[in-house]
C-alpha positions as CSV (number, residue, x, y, z in Angstrom):
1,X,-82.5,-251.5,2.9
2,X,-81.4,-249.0,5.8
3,X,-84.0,-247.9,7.9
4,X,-83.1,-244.7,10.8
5,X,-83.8,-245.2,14.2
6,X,-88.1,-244.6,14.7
7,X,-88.6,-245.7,10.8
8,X,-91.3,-248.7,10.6
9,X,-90.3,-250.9,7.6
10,X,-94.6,-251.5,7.8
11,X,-95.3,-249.6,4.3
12,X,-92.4,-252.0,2.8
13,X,-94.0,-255.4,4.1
14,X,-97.8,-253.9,3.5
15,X,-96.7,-253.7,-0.4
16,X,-95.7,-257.6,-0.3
17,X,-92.1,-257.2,0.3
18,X,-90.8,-260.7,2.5
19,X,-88.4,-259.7,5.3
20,X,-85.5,-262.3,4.8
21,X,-83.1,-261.1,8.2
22,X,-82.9,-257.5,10.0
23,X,-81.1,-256.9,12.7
24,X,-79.7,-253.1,14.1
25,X,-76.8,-251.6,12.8
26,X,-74.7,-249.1,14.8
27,X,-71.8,-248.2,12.4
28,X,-74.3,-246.8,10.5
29,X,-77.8,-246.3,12.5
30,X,-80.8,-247.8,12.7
31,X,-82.0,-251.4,11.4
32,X,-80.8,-253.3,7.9
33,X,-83.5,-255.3,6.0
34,X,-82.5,-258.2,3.5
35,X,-85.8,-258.0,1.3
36,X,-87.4,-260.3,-1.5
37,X,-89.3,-258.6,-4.1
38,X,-93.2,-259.5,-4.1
39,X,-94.0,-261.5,-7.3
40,X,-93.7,-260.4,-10.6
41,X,-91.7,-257.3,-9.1
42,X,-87.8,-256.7,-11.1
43,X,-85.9,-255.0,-8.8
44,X,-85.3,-251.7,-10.8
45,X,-89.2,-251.4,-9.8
46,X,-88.8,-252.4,-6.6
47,X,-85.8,-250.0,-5.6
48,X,-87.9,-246.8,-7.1
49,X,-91.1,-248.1,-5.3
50,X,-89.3,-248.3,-1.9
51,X,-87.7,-245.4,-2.3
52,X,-91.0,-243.5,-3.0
53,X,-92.6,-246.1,0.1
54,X,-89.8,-245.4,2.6
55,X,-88.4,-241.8,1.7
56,X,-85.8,-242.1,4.2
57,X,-84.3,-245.1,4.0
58,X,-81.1,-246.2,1.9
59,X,-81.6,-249.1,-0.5
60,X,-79.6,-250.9,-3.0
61,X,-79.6,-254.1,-3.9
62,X,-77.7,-257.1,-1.9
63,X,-74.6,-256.9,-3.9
64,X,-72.2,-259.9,-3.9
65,X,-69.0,-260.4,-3.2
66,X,-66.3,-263.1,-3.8
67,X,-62.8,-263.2,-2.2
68,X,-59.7,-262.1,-4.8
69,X,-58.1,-265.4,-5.3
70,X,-56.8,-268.3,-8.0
71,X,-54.7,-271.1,-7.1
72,X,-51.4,-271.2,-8.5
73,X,-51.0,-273.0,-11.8
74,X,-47.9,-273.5,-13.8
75,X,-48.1,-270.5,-15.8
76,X,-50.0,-267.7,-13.9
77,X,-47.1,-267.6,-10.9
78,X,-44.3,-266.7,-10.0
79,X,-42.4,-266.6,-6.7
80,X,-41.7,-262.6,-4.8
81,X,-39.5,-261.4,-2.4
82,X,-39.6,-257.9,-2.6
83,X,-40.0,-255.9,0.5
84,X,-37.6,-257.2,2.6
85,X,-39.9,-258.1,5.9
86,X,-38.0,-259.9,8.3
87,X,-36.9,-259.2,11.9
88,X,-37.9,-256.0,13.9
89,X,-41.6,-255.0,12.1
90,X,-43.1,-259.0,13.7
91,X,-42.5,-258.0,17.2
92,X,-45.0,-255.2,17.0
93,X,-49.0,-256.3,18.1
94,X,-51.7,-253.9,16.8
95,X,-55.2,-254.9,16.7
96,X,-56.2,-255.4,13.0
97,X,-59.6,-256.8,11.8
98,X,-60.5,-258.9,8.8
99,X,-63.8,-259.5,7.2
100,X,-63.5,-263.1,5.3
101,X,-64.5,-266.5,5.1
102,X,-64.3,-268.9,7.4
103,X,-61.0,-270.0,9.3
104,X,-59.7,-273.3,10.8
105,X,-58.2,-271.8,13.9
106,X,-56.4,-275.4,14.6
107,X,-54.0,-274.6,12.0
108,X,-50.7,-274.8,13.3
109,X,-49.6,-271.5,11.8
110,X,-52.9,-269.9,14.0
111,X,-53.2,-272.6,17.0
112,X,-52.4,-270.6,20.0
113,X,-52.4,-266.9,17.9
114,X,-54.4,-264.1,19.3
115,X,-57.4,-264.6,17.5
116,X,-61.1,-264.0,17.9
117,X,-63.4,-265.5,15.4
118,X,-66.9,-263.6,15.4
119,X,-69.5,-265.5,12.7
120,X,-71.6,-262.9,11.1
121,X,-75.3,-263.2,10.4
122,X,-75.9,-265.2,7.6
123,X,-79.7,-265.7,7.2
124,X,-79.8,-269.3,7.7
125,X,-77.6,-270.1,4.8
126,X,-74.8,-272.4,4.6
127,X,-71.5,-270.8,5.9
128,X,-68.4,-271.0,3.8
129,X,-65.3,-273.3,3.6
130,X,-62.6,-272.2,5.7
131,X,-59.5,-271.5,2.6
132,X,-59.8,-268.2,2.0
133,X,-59.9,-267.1,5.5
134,X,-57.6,-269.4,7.0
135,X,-54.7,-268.1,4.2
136,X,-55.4,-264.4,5.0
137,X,-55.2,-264.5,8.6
138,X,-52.3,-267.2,8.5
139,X,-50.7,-264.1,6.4
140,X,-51.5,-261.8,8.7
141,X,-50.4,-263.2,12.3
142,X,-49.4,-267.2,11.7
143,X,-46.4,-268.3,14.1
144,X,-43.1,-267.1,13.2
145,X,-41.5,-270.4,13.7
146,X,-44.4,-272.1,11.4
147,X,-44.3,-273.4,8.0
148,X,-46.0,-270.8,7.6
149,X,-45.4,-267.5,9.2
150,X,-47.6,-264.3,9.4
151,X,-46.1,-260.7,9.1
152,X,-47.2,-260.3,12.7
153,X,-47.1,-263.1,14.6
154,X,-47.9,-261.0,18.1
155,X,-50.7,-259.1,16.5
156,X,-54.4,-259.3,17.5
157,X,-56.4,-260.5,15.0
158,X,-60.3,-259.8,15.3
159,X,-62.0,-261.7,12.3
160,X,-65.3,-262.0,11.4
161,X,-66.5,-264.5,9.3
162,X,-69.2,-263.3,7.1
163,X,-69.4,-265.6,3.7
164,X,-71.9,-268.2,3.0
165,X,-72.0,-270.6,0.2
166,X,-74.1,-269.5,-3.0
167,X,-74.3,-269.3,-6.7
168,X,-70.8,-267.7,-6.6
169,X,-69.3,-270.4,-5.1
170,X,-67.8,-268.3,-1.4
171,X,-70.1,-265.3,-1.7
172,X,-70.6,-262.3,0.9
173,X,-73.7,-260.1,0.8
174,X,-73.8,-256.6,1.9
175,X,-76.5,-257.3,4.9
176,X,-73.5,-259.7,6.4
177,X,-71.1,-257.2,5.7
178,X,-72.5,-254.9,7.6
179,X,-72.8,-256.8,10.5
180,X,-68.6,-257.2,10.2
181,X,-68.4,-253.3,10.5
182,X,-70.6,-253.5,13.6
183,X,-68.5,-256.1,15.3
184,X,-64.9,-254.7,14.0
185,X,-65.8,-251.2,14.8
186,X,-66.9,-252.3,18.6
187,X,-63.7,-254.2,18.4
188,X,-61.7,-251.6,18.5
189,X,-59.3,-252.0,15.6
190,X,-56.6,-249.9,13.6
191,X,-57.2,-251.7,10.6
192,X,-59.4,-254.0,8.3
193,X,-58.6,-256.4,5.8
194,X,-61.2,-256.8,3.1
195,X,-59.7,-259.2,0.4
196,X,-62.8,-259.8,-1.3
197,X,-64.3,-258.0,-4.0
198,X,-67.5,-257.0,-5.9
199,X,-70.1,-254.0,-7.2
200,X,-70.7,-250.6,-5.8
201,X,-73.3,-250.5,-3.1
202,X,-75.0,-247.4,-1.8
203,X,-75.1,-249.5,2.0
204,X,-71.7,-250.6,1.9
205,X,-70.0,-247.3,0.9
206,X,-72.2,-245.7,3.6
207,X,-70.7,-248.3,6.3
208,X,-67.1,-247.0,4.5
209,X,-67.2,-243.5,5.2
210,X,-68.8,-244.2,8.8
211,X,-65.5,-246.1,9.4
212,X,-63.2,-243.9,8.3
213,X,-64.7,-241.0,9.9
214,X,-63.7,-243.0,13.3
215,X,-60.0,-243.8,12.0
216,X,-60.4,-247.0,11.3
217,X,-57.9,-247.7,8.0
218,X,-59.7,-249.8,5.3
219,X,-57.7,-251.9,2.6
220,X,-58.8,-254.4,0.3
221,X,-57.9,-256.0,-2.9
222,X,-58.3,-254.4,-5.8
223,X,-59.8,-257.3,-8.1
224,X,-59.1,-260.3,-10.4
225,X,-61.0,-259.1,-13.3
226,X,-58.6,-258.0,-15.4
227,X,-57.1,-255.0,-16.7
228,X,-60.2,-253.9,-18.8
229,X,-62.5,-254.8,-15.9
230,X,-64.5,-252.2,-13.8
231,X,-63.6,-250.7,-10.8
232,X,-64.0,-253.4,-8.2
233,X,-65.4,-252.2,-4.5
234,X,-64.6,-251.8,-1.8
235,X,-61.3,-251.0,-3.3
236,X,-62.5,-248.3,-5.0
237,X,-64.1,-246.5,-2.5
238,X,-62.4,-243.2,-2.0
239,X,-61.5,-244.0,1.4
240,X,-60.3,-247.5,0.9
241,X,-56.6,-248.9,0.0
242,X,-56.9,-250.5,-2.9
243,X,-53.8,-253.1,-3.3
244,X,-53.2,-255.1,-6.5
245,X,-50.7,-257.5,-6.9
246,X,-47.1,-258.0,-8.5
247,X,-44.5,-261.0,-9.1
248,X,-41.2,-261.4,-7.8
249,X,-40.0,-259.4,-10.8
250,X,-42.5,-256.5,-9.9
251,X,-45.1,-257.5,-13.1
252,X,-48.4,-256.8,-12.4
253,X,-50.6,-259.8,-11.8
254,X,-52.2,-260.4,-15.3
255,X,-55.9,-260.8,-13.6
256,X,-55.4,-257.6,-11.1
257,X,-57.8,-254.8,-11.9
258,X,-56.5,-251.7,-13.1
259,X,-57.6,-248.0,-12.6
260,X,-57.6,-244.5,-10.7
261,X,-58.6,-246.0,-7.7
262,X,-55.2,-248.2,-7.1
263,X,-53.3,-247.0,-4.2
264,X,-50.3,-250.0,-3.6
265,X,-48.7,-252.7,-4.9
266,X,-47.6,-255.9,-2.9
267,X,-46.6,-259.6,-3.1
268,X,-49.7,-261.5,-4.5
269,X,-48.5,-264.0,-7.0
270,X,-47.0,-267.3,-5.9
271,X,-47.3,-266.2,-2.2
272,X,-47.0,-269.4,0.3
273,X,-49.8,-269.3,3.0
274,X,-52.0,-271.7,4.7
275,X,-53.7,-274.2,3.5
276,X,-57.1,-275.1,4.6
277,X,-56.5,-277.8,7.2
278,X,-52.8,-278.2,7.3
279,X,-49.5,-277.2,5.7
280,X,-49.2,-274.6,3.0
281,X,-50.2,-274.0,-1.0
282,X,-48.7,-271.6,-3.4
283,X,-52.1,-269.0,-4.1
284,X,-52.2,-265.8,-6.2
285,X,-54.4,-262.8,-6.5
286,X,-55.0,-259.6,-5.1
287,X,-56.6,-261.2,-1.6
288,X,-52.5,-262.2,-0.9
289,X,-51.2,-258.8,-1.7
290,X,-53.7,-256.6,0.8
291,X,-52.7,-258.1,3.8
292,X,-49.4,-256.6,3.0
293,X,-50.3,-253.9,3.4
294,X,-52.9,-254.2,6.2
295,X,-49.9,-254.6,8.4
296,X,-47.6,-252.1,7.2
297,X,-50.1,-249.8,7.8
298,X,-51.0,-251.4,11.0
299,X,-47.6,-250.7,12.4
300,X,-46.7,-247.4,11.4
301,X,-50.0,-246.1,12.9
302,X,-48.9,-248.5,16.0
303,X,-45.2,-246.6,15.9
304,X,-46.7,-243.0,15.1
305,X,-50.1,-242.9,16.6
306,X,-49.7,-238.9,17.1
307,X,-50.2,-239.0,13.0
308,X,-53.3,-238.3,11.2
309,X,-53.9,-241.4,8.8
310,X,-54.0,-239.6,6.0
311,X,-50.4,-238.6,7.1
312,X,-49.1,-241.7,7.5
313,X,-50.8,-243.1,4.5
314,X,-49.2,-240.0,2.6
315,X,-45.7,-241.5,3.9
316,X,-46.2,-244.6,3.0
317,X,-46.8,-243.6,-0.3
318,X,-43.9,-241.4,-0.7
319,X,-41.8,-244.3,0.6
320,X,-43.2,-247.0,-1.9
321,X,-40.9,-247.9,-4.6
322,X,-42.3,-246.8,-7.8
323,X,-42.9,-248.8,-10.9
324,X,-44.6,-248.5,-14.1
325,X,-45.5,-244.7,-15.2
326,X,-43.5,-241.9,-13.2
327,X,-45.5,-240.8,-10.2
328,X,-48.6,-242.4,-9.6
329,X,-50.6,-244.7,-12.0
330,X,-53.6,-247.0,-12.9
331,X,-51.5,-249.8,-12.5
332,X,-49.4,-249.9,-9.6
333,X,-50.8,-247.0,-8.1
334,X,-47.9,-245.2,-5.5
335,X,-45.5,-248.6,-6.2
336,X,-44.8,-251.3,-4.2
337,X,-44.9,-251.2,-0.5
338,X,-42.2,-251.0,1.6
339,X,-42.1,-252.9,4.8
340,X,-42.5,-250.8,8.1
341,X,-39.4,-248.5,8.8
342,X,-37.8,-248.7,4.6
343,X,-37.8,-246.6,2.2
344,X,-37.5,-247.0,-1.4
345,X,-36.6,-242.8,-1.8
346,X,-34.4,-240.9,0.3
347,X,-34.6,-239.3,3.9
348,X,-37.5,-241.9,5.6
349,X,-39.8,-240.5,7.6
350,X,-39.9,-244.0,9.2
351,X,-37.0,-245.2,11.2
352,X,-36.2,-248.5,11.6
353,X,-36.5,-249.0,15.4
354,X,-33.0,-249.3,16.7
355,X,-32.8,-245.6,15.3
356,X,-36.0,-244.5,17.2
């Protein structure tokens, strides 16, 4: 529950509701309460009663969310190169963000990277293992001459590490989530990866549009529920990127979401990243794919910063190599991303930068 500034959460806790964390929120205003219901309460009775209780406050209840990711197994993968990053795009260094697990910063591929860890508020319980995270951010800026090498080694990476372990196995709940915007927003960065997934959430989209409306560029995965599965969020908030994945031969993932909301389509199946403590494993899912795009978009907003992003988001799109249905579709959404300065379609808008 989201409380304005000068709101007292009193008639909430008078009505036998247990406060399990608060704490302020600035990307959105005023203070976030984690709730239990009182006994004998279900919680479509419990959001009506606040809502009558406290009526301006925003409540919904404490989605989960689990990151986009299966291991690789002998017949769910296949190996990509499609997009041709190599050479000029890894000597760029925005400043992207990432909400994710946690992340074993000794890894070789990350020892030494610019990277600041922040740990979320978790409400006393058990924070997560470190494979998730430490594969997306090894993605994202691991040393070029590593086993393992991010698309931008001499980025800044600000990551905040907001999962905890729970019935879900690596689970994120929208209180923690949005102490991430708080600490990425403050941060300062052009872009945040969000390869996790899970249900709509009044909060969360809330903490969405706040973010966008200062700039910030959101992508996450689109989901690994299938092609009959709902729309997975954040993904498919309007204001998000939602990436799913593709093979090396440019078939969707056979887990990857489909829908309206899918905006990109990247590398996600058979991708080599970091493993947990050391070394590398083969992974899929549409957590591998978004970071593709995180830092496409991070540079070309780095390289045109004059550029509204809906502008250079509008590029990217017009540059992406189309597959499936002509135009845009549920599938692949605009088509497979290009890296930073290609295009799959005539007359680029993006030059490579020896032609800058």
């Amino acid at each position: 529950m989201l409380l304005p500034a000068g709101v007292t959460v009193a008639p909430a806790r008078d009505a036998g509701y247990t406060i399990r964390s608060e704490g302020p929120n600035s990307t959105i205003g005023g203070t976030l309460y984690r709730l239990g219901l009182p006994p004998g309460r279900s919680l479509e009775d419990g959001l009506s009663e606040l809502t009558q209780l406290l009526p301006r406050s925003l409540v919904d209840e404490n989605h989960i969310y689990t990151p986009d990711d299966f291991l690789c197994d002998d017949d769910g993968c296949a190996a990509h190169e499609m997009i041709g990053w190599s050479g000029w795009p890894s000597i760029y260094a925005p400043r992207i963000g990432m909400i994710d697990t946690g992340i074993n910063q000794n890894h070789s591929a990350l020892s030494g990277q610019d990277l600041t860890i922040h740990q979320a508020d978790l409400g006393g319980r058990e924070a997560a293992g470190r494979k998730h995270g430490t594969a997306i951010a090894a993605m994202l800026i691991g040393k070029l001459d590593d086993r393992v090498p991010g698309l931008l080694p001499n980025a800044s990476l600000v990551a905040v590490e907001a999962f905890h372990r729970g019935y879900y196995g690596e689970q994120a709940d929208v209180f923690s989530l949005a102490r991430a915007f708080d600490i990425l927003l403050a941060a300062d960065v052009s872009v945040v990866n969000m390869s996790f997934s899970g249900p709509r959430n009044l909060v969360l989209e809330d903490l969405v549009v706040r973010a966008h409306e200062r700039g910030v560029a959101l992508v996450a995965a689109a989901g690994n529920g299938g092609p009959g599965a709902e729309a997975a969020y954040p993904a498919a908030f309007e204001s998000v990127l939602a990436v799913t994945a593709v093979d090396h031969n440019q078939r969707v993932y056979r887990q990857a979401n489909q829908g309206p909301y899918i905006n990109f389509a990247a590398p996600g199946v058979r991708v080599w990243t970091a493993a947990s403590i050391s070394g590398g494993r083969l992974k899929s899912g549409t957590s591998y794919a978004a970071p593709f795009v995180t830092a496409s978009l991070a540079v070309q907003r780095l390289r045109t910063p004059s550029l509204e992003l809906e502008q250079t988001i509008s590029e990217m799109a017009r540059c992406a190599k189309d597959l499936g249905e002509a135009g845009r579709d549920p599938v692949f959404g605009h088509g497979l991303i290009p890296a930073p300065g290609q295009c799959f379609v005539d007359e680029p808008k993006f030059l490579p930068a020896s032609q800058e």
